[in-house]
C-alpha positions as CSV (number, residue, x, y, z in Angstrom):
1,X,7.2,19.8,13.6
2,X,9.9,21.1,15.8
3,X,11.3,18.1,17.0
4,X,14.5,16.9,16.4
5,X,16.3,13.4,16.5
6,X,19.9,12.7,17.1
7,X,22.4,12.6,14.0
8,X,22.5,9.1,13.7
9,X,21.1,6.7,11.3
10,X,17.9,5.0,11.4
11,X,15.9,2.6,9.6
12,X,12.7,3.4,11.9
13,X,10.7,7.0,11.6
14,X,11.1,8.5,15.5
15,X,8.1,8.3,17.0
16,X,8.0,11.9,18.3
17,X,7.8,12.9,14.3
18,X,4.1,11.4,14.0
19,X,2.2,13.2,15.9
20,X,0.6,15.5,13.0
21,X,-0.5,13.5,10.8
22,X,-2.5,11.7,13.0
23,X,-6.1,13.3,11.3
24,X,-7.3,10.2,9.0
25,X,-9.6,13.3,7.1
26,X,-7.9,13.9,3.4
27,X,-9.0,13.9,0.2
28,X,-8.8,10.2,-0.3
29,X,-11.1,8.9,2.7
30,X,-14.0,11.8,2.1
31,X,-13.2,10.5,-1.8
32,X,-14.1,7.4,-1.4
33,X,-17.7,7.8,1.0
34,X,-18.6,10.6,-1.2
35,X,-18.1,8.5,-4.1
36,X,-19.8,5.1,-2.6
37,X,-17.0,3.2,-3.2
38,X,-17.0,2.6,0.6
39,X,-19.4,3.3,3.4
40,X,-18.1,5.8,6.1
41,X,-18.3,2.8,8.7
42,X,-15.7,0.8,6.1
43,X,-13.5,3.9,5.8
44,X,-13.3,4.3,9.3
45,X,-12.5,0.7,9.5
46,X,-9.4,1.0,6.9
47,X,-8.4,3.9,7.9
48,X,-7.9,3.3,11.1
49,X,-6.5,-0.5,10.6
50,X,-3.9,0.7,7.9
51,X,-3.3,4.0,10.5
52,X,-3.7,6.5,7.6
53,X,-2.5,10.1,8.1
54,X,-2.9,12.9,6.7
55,X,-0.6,15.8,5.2
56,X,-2.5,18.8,5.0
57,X,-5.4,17.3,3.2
58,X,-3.6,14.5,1.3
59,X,-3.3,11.0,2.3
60,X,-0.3,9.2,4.2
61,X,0.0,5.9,3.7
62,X,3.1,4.6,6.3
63,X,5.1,1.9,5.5
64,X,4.6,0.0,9.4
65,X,6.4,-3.5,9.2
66,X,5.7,-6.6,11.1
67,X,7.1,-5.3,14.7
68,X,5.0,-2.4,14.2
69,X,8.2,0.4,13.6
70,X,6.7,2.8,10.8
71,X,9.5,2.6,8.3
72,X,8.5,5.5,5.8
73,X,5.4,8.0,5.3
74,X,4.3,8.2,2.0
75,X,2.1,11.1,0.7
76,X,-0.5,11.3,-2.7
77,X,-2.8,13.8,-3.7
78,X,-6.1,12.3,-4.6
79,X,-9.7,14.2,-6.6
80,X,-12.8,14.0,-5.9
81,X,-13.3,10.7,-7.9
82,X,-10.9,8.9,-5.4
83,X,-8.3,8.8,-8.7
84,X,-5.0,10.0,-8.0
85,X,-4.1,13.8,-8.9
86,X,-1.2,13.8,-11.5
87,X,-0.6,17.7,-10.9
88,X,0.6,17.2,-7.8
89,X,3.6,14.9,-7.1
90,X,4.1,12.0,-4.3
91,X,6.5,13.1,-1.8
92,X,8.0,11.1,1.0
93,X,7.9,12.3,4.4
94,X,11.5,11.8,5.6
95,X,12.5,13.4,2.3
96,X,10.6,15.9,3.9
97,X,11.8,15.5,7.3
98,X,15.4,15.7,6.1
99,X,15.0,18.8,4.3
100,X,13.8,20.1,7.9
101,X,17.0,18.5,9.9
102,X,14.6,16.5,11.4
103,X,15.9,13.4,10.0
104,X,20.1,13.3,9.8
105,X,21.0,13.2,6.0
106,X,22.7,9.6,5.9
107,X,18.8,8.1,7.2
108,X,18.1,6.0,4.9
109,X,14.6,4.8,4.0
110,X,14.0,0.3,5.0
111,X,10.8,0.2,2.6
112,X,8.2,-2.6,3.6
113,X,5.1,-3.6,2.1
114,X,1.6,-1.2,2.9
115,X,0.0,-3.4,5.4
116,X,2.6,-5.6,6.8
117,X,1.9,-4.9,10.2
118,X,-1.1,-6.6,10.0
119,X,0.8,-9.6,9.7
120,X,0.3,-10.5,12.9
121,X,-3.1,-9.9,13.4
122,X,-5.2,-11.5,16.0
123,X,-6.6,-15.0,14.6
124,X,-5.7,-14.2,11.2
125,X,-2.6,-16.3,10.9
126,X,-3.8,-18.6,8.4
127,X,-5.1,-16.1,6.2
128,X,-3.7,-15.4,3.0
129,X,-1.5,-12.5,1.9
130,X,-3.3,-10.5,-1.4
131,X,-1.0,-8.2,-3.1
132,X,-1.8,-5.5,-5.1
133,X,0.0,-2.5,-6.1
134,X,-1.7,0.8,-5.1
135,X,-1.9,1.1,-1.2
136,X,-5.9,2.7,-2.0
137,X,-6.2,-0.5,-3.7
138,X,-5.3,-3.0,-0.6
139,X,-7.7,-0.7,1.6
140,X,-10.6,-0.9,-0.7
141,X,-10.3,-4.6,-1.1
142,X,-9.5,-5.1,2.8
143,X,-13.2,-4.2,2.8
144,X,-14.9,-6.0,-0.2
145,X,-13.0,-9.3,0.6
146,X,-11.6,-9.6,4.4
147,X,-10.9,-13.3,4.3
148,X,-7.2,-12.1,3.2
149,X,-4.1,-9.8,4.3
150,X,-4.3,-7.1,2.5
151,X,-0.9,-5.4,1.3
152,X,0.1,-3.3,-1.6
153,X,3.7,-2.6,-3.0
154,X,3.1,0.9,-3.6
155,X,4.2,0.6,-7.7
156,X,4.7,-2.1,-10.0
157,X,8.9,-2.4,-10.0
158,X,8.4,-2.5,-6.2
159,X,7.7,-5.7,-6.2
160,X,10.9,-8.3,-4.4
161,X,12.3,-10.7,-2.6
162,X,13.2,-8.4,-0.1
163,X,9.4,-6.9,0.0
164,X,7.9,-10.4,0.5
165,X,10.5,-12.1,3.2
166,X,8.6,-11.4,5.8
167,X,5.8,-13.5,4.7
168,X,8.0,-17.1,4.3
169,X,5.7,-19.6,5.5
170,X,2.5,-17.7,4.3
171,X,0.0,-18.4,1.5
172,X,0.3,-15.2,-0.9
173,X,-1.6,-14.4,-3.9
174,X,-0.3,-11.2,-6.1
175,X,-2.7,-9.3,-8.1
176,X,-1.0,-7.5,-10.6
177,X,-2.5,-4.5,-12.8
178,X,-3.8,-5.0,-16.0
179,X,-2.9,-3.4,-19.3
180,X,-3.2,-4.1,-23.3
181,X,-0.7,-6.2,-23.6
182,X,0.0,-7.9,-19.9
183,X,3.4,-7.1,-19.4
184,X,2.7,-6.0,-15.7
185,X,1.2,-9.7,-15.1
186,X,4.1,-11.0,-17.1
187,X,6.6,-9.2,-15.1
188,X,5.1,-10.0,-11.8
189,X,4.6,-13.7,-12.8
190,X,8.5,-14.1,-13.4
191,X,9.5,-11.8,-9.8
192,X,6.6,-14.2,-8.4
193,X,8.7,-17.6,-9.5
194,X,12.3,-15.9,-8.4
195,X,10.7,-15.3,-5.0
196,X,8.9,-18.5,-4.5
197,X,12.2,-20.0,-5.1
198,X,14.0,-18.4,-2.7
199,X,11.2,-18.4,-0.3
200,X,10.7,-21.7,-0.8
201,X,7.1,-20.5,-0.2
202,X,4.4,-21.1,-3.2
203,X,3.9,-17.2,-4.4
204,X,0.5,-17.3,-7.2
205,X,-0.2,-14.7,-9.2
206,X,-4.1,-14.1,-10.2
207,X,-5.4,-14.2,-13.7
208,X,-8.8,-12.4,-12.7
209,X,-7.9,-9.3,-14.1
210,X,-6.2,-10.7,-17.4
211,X,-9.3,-13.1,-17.8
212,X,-12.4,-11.1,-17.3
213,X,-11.3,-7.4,-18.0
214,X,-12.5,-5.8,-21.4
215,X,-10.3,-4.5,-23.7
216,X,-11.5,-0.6,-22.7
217,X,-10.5,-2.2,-18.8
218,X,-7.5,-3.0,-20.1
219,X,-6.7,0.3,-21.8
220,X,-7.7,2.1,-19.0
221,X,-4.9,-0.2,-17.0
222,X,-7.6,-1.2,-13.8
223,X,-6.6,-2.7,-10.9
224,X,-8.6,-5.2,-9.2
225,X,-10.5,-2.2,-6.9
226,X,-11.7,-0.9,-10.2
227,X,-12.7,-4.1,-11.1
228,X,-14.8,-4.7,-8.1
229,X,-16.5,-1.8,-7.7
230,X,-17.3,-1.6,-11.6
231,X,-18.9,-5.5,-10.9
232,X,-20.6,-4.3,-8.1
């Protein structure tokens, strides 16, 4: 990385900063063959529709809105299970980036859902939008059920108005963790009624998980990609 951008402020990550992390082989996609929770054809097929990077040998998963500008490059750690390493902290690439004087320090982050470029996907424009949280989650399920948009928010308190404004006009379903006592469902179910509101776009929220998951599911705080490759 020894490229340079001017000291301005931008919303959009320069394009001359991508370059290396190009390599869609990390610990994430050779996770999740090894582990059979996808086929190496289907992780090739995510991988390259969600343009994963890589960092070193974790996983980037870039934030690339609507009009195709990559807005942020976020990187996690994953083991050989295809769970998420908790020794080893997410980082964001322009934090990174910034660090370097690669990025000015007054660039500021424009966050978009995981996925939103596909948006505009070749004959999928009356397809649904599916929500989940965990960006691993929305590729998994991009796979098991491809009748829908797959996006994630990347985290729980991610989800807003501001995150889903891009999809006025479009059906969207949100799939919210479960837990012992619901509250992520809960809190998601009240976000999802603000933003239909304003949207003036229906926005449902899924009871699969809060219906069919066991208490030890619930304990264990699965997300719908656990749940589908445990009913497998």
């Amino acid at each position: 990385m020894t490229t340079s951008v001017d000291n301005k402020s931008h919303s959009y990550i320069p394009v001359e900063l991508l370059t290396p992390y190009e390599n869609t082989d990390n610990e994430l996609t050779r996770a999740l063959v090894q582990c059979g929770i996808l086929t190496a054809a289907q992780m090739r097929h995510a991988a390259n529709r969600y343009r994963i990077g890589s960092d070193d040998d974790a996983v980037v998963f870039w934030q690339i809105d609507e009009e195709h500008h990559f807005r942020e490059g976020k990187v996690m750690h994953y083991q050989a299970d295809g769970h998420r390493s908790h020794q080893k902290k997410p980082y964001t690439l322009s934090w990174v980036w910034k660090k370097e004087k690669l990025l000015p320090q007054e660039w500021r982050a424009t966050p978009c859902l995981f996925g939103l470029h596909l948006l505009n996907e070749e004959g999928r424009a009356d397809c649904p939008v599916a929500i989940v949280e965990s960006e691993k989650t929305a590729m998994i399920c991009s796979e098991y059920l491809p009748d829908a948009l797959w996006m994630a928010t990347g985290g729980m308190s991610n989800l807003s108005l501001a995150m889903l404004f891009p999809l006025k006009g479009r059906k969207i379903i949100l799939f919210p963790d479960t837990d012992p006592t619901g509250a992520t469902s809960q809190r998601w179910t009240k976000e999802a009624e603000i933003i239909a509101k304003s949207l003036g776009t229906p926005v449902y929220v899924s009871d699969i998980l809060e219906k069919n998951a066991t208490e030890e599911m619930k304990e264990k705080k699965i997300d719908l990609a656990d749940y589908l490759v445990m009913k497998r």
